[in-house]
MIVO-682794 format. One record per residue: residue number from 0; residue in one letter; chain; x, z negated, y negated of N, C-alpha, C in turn. Coordinates in nm, 3 decimals. Atoms other than C-alpha are relative to their C-alpha. Example, Ala and Ser with C-alpha at 12.3 -4.5 7.8 and 13.67 -1.06 7.14 Angstrom:
   lumro   pavex   tivo       n_u       n_w       n_v      ca_u      ca_w      ca_v       c_u       c_w       c_v
       0       a      A     0.089     0.000     0.119     1.230    -0.780     0.450     0.090     0.000    -0.120
       1       s      A    -0.082     0.006     0.119     1.367    -0.714     0.106    -0.077    -0.073    -0.109
END
This chain:
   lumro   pavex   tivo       n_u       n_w       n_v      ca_u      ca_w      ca_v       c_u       c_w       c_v
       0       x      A    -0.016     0.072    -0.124     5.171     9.141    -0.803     0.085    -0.126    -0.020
       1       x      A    -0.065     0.157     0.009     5.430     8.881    -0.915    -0.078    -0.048    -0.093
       2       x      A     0.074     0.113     0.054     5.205     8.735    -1.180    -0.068    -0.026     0.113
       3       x      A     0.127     0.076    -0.114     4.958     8.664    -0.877     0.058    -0.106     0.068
       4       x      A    -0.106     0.116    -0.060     5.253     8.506    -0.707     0.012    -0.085    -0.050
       5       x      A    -0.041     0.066     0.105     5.365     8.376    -0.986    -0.098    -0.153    -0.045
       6       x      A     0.177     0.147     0.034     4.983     8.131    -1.043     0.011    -0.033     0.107
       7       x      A     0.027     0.052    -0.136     4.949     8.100    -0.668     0.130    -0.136     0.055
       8       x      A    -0.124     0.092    -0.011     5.284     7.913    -0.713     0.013    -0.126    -0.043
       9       x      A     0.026     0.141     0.087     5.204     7.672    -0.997    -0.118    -0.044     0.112
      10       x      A     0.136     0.061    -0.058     4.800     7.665    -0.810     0.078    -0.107     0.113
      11       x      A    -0.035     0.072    -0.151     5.030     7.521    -0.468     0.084    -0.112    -0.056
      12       x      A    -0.067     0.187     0.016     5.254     7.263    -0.678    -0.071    -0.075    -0.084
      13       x      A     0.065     0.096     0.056     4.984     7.145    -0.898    -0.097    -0.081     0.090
      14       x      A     0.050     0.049    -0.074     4.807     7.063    -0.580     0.040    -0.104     0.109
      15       x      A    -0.084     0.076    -0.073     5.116     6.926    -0.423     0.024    -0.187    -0.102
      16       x      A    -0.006     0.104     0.062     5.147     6.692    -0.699    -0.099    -0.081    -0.051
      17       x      A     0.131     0.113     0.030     4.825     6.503    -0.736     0.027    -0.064     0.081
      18       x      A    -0.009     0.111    -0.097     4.784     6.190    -0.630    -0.066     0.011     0.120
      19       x      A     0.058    -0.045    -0.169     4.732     6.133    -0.218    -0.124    -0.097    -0.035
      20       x      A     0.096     0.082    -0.020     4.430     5.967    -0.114     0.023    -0.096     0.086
      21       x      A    -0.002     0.128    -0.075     4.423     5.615     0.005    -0.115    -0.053     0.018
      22       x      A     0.116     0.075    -0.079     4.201     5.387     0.211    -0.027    -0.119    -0.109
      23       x      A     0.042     0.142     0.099     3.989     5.108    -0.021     0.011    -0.103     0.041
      24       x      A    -0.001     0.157    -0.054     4.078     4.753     0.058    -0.043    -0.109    -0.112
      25       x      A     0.082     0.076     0.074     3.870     4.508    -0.062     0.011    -0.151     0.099
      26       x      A    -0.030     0.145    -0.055     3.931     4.094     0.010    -0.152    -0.062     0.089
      27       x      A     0.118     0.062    -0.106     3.541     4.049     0.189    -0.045     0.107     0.086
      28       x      A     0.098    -0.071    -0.102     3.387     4.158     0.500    -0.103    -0.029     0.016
      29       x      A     0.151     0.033    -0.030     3.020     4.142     0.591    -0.004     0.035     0.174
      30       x      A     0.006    -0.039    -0.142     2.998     4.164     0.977    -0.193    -0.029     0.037
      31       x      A     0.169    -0.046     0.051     2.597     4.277     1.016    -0.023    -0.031     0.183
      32       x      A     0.077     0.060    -0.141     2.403     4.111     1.330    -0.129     0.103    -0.007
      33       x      A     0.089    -0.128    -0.027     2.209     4.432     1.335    -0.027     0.075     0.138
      34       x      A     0.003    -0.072    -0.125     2.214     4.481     1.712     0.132     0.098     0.049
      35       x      A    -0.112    -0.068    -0.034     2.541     4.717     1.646     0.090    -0.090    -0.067
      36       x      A    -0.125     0.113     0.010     2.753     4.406     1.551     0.096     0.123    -0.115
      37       x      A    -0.089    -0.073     0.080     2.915     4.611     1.264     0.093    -0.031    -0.095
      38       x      A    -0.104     0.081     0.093     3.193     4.554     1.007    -0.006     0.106    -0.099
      39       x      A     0.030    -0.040     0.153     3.179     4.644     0.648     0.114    -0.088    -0.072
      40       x      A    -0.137     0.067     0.121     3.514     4.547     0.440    -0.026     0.077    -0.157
      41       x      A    -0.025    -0.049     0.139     3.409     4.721     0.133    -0.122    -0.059    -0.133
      42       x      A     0.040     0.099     0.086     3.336     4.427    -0.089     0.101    -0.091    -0.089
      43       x      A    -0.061     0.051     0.062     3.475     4.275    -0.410     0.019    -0.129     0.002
      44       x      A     0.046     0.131     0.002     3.333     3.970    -0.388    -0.092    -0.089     0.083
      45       x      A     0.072     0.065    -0.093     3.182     3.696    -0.171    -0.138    -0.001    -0.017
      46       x      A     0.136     0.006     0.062     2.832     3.706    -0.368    -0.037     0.141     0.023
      47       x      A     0.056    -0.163    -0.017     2.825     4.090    -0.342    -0.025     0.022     0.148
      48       x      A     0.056     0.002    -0.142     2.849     4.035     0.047    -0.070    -0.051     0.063
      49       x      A     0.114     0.115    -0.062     2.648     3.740     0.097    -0.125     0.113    -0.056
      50       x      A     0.096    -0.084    -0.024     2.397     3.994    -0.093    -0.042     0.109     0.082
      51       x      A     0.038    -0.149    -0.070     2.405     4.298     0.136    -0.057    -0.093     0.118
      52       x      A     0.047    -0.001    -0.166     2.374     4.058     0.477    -0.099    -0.120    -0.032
      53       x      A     0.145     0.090     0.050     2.071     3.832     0.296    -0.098     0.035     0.088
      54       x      A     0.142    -0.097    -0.067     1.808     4.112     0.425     0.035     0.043     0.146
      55       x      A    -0.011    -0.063    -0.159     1.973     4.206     0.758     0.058    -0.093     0.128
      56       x      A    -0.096     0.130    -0.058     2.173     3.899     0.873     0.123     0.021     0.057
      57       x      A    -0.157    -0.041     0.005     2.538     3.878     0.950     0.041    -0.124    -0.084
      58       x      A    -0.092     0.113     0.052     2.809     3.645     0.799     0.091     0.110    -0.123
      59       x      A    -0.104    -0.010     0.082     3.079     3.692     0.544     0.128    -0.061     0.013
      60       x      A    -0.110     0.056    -0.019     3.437     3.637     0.589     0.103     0.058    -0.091
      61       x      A    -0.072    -0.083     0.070     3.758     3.739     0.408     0.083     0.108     0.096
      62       x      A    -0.088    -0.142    -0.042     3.926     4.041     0.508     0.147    -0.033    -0.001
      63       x      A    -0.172     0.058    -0.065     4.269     3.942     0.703     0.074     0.149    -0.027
      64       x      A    -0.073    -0.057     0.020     4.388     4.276     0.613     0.036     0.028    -0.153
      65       x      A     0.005    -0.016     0.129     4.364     4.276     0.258     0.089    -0.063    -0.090
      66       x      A    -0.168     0.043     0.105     4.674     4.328     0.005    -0.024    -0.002    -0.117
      67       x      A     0.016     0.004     0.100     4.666     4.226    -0.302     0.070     0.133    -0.085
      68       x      A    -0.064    -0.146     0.052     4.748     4.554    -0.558     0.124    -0.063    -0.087
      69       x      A    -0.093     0.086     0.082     5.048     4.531    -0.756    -0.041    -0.003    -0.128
      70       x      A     0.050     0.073     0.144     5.091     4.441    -1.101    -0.066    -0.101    -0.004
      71       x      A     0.066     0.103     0.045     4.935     4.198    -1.301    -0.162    -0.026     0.020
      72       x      A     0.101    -0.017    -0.027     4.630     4.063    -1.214    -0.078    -0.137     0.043
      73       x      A     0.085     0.137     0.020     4.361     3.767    -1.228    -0.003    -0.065     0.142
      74       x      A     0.099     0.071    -0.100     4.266     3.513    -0.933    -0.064    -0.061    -0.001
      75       x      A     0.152     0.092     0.008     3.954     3.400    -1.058    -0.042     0.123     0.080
      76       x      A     0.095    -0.065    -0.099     3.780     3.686    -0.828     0.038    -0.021     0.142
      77       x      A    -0.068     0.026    -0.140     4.011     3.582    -0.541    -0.054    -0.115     0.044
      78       x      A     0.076     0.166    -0.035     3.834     3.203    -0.507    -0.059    -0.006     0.107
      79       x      A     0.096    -0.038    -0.106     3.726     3.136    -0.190    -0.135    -0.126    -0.043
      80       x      A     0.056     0.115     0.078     3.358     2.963    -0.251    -0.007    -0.103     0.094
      81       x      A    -0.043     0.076    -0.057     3.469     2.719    -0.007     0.106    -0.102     0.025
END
């Protein structure tokens, strides 16, 4: 009975200690003129969003909530092509 305890103990802090889950933020939105006026922020890049709203129509804008991650890190994908 205490070995059972004993695993069920590690099983509850190896579960405590994984990483949490966070929300994806990505610097473009696609807002989709699909009749339900929708918003889509999960885009790397302005070319990857201009492709999704090609076929359905909608715009592309940058994402006003979007934080840059820390560390080191390029802004050639950050360019606006404007």
């Amino acid at each position: 009975m205490r070995l059972l305890l004993f695993m069920l103990g590690i099983c509850v802090g190896l579960v405590g200690v994984g990483k949490s889950a966070e929300a994806q933020n990505y610097p473009w939105c696609a807002h989709l003129g699909t009749g339900f006026e929708s918003t889509n922020c999960g885009f790397t890049t302005f070319q990857q969003c201009m492709d999704t709203v090609s076929g359905i129509g909608g715009f592309c804008q940058p994402n006003t909530d979007y934080q840059l991650p820390s560390g080191p890190r390029s802004l050639k994908k950050l360019r606006y092509p404007y």
